[in-house]
C-alpha positions in Angstrom: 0.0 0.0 0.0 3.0 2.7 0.7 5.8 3.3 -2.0 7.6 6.5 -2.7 7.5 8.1 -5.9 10.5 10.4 -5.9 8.9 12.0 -9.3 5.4 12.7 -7.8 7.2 14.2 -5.0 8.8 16.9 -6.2 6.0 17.8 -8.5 4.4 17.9 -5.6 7.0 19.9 -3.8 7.2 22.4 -6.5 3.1 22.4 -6.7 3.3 23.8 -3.4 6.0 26.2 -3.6 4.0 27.6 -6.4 0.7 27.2 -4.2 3.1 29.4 -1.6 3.7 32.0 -3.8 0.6 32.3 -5.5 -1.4 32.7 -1.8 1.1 35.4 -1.0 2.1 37.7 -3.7 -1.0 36.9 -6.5 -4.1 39.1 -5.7 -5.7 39.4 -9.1 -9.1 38.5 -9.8 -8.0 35.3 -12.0 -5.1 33.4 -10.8 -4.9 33.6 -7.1 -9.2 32.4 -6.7 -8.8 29.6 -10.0 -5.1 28.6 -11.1 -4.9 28.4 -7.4 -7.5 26.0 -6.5 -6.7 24.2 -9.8 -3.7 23.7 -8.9 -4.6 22.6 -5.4 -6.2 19.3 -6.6 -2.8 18.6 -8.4 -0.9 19.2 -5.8 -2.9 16.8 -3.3 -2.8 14.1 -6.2 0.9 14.5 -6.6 1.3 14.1 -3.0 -1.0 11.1 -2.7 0.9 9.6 -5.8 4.0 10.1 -3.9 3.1 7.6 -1.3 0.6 5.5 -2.0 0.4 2.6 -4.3 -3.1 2.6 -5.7 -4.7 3.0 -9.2 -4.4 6.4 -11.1 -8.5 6.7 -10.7 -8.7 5.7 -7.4 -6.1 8.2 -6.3 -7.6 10.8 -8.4 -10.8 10.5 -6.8 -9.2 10.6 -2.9 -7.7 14.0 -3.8 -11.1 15.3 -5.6 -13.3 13.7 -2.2 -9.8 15.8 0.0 -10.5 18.9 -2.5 -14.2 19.0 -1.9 -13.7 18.5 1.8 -11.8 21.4 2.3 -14.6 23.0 0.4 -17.1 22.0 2.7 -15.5 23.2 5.5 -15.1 26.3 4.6 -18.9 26.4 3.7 -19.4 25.7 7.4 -16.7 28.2 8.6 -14.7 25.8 10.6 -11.8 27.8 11.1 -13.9 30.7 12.7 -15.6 27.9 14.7 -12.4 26.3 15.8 -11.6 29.9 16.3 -8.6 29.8 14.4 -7.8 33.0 13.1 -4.0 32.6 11.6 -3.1 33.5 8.6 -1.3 30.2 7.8 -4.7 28.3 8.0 -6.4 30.8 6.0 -3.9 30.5 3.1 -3.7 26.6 3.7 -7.2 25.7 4.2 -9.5 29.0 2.3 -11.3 31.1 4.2 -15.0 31.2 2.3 -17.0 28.6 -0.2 -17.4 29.2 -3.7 -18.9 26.7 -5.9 -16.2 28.0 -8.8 -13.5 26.2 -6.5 -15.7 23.4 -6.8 -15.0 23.6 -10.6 -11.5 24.2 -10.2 -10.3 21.2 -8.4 -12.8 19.0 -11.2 -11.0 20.6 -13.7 -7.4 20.1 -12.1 -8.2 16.2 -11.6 -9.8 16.0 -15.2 -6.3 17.5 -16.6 -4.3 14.9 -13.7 -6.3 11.8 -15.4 -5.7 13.3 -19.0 -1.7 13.6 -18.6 -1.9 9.8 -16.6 -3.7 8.6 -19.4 -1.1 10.1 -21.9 1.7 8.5 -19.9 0.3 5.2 -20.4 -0.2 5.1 -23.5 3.1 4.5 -25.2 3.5 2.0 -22.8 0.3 0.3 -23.6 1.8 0.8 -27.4 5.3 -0.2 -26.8 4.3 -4.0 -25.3 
């Protein structure tokens, strides 16, 4: 069930260096609320991928169900009920819903499945 992925890894890495920099310095109206979340869902796939020997879809779908989590808490306001007002947890965990997040992470997994699916194809055509 556990294996690392030393590829998956530092894509994931990266993902969140660029998640990092994006929360901080980005406050535009188009990248910092959707290349952001897109991006997010990657990020959690990569790290999955990283660590846990599963199927390509099944993994996808654990970071989509992690992605919509996250979602649905902030749609309850758990940080503000946990009374957690840092701004690490805001930049880490979102601070309000929006159904266009929702979107974003689908999207993000949709491209994760489409480049997986491109990887094993000249594999599939190779044997």
């Amino acid at each position: 069930m556990w294996c690392f992925r030393k590829g998956y890894f530092l894509t994931a890495c990266g993902l969140l260096l660029l998640e990092v920099f994006i929360a901080l310095y980005m406050h535009d109206r188009f990248v910092r609320p959707y290349a952001g979340d897109f991006l997010a869902a990657i990020f959690v796939y990569c790290l999955l991928r990283s660590v846990v020997r599963a199927s390509v879809g099944r993994l996808a779908t654990m970071a989509l169900a992690i992605s919509y989590l996250i979602e649905g808490l902030q749609y309850f306001n758990l940080l503000d009920r946990l009374d957690w007002h840092s701004r690490a947890a805001r930049i880490i965990f979102g601070s309000h819903f929006e159904w266009s997040d929702i979107i974003a992470y689908t999207l993000g997994i949709g491209l994760v499945l489409a480049m997986e699916r491109a990887r094993e194809q000249p594999a599939q055509l190779s044997s």
